[in-house]
Phi, psi and omega in degrees: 000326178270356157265312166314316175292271187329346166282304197292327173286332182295316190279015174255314186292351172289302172273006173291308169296315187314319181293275176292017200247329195267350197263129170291003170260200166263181160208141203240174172201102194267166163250044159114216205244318161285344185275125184334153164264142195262327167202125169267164191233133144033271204290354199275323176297322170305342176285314169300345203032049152234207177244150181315330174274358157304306199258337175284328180268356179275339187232356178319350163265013155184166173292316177328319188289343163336287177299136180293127185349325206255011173215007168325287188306311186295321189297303184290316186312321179272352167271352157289329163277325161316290169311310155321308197277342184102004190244143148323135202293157165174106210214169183229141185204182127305147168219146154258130204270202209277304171319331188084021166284173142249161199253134163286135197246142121293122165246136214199114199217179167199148177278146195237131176250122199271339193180169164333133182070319192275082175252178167204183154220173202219127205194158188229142192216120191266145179270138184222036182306319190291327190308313244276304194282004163259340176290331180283318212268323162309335188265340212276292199308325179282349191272322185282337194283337227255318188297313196263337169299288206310317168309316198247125157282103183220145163276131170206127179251126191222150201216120172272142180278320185312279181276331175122321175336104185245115174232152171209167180289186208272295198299332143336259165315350167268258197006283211257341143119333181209201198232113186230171182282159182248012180251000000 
């Protein structure tokens, strides 16, 4: 019988790496927010570009120190409010990788009560630099298209046929005094 369990915890743990070894983020497991890491996965140091013994020793004395300074104090408060309310952490933060860029992180954990006493949490965390850096370079492009409406006069308007959806610039409304359908 005790070998039939030990066969069966050995083929779980087995498909516990596969599953995580398959996931494109990485997955971590803390002693809280404050707490030392218990387990990094693979793909999260690879995401970091580091090897475990690197990475333990530049942020191994808590998960907190990970995170990068200038978004530390916000991050945990909100994952600390999170934890409270009873809902799964979910938050966006920063890190510095191994090169010294920084990575934008999603992170999406939950707290685990393994026994009495014993809780952690447990998570899974995507790099989500390109979102981050294409959203910046969209908002940096509508601020400049936002510029050059305000500057030049020209009217421009754009109306989808479909749905009806109609916007037009600032210079619109001085014209025509309000925002009407043109179809």
């Amino acid at each position: 019988i005790l070998q039939r369990y030990n066969r069966t915890i050995r083929r779980q743990q087995e498909d516990y790496r596969s599953i995580i070894s398959s996931i494109s983020g990485g997955v971590i497991k803390i002693a809280g927010l404050h707490g030392k890491f218990q387990f990094i996965s693979p793909n999260f140091l690879k995401m970091l570009g580091y090897r475990k013994a690197e990475f333990l020793q530049r942020f191994g004395i808590s998960f907190a120190h990970s995170i990068f300074e200038a978004d530390r104090e916000s991050a945990l408060r909100t994952m600390q409010q999170q934890l409270d309310s009873g809902i799964p952490i979910d938050v966006e933060y920063r890190t510095r990788a191994k090169n010294g860029s920084l990575i934008w992180l999603y992170h999406k954990g939950s707290l685990v009560q393994a026994g009495p006493g014993q809780t952690y949490i447990q998570s899974i965390v995507f790099d989500i630099t390109h979102n981050k850096e294409a959203a910046q370079a969209r908002r940096i492009s509508d601020e400049r298209y936002q510029f050059i409406l305000e500057q030049h006069d020209i009217i421009i308007f754009e109306q989808n046929l479909i749905s009806g959806h109609f916007s037009c610039s600032a210079r619109w409304i001085q014209t025509f005094g309000k925002v009407f359908n043109i179809l």
